[in-house]
C-alpha positions as CSV (number, residue, x, y, z in Angstrom):
1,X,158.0,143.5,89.9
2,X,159.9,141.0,91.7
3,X,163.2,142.8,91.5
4,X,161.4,145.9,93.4
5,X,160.1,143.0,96.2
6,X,164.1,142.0,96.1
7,X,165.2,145.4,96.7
8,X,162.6,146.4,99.2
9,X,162.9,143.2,101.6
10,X,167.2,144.2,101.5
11,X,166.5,147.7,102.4
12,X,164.3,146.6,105.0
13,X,166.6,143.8,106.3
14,X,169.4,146.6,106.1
15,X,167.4,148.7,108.1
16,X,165.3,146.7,110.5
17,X,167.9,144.0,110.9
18,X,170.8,145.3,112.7
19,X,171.2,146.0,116.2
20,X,170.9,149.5,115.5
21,X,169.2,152.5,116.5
22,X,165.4,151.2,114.4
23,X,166.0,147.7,116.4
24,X,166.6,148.8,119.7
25,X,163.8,151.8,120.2
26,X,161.2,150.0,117.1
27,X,161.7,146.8,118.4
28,X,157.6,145.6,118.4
29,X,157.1,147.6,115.3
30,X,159.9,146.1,113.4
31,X,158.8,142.3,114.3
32,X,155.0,143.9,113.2
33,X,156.7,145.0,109.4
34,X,158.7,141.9,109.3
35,X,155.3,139.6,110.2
36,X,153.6,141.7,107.7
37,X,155.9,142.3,105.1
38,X,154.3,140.4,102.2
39,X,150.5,141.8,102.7
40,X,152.4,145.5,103.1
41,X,154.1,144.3,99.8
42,X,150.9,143.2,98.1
43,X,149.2,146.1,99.1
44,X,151.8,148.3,97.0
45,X,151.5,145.8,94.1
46,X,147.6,145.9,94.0
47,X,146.1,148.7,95.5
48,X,143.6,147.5,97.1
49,X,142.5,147.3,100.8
50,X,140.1,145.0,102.7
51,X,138.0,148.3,103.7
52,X,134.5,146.6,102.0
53,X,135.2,143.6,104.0
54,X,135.9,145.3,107.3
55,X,132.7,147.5,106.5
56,X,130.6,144.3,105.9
57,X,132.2,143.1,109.4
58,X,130.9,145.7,111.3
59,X,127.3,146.0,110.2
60,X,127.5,142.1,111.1
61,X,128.2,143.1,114.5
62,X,125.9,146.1,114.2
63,X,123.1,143.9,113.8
64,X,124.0,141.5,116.8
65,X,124.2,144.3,119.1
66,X,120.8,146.0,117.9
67,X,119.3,142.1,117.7
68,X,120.7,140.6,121.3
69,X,118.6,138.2,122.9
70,X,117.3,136.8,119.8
71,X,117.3,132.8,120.0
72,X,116.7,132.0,116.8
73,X,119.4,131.5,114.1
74,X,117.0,131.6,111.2
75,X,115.8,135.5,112.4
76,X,119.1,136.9,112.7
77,X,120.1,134.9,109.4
78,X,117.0,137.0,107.8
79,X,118.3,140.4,109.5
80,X,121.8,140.0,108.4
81,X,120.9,139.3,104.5
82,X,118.4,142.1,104.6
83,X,120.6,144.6,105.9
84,X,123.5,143.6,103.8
85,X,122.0,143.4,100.0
């Protein structure tokens, strides 16, 4: 396992790296891999995504929208537990 992370961050650097053609016209998305690399890594390694997470984020912000103007904490505490189990 960590021989295949090895080999993938040299063929990255190898590729990404240089002053070559990737750096100069993939600039931004080489500095986005190279911030990333690890979580891209994991993500090989594991399998799994953050798509339940990012689903519970958005019914969060579903139920803001739907409940604006509410002033109290304790009814849009209620909301989101009802909507969400």
């Amino acid at each position: 396992m960590q021989r295949n992370i090895a080999r993938l961050n040299t063929a990255y650097k190898n590729f990404f790296d240089g002053r070559g053609f990737p750096q100069i016209f993939y600039g931004k998305t080489a500095q986005t891999i190279r911030e990333h690399l690890p979580g891209i890594c994991n993500y090989f390694i594991s399998g799994t995504t953050s798509g339940v997470m990012e689903g519970i984020n958005n019914k969060i912000r579903l139920v803001m929208r739907l409940g604006y103007g509410l002033t109290n904490f304790n009814n849009l505490r209620s909301r989101l537990l009802g909507c969400c189990s």
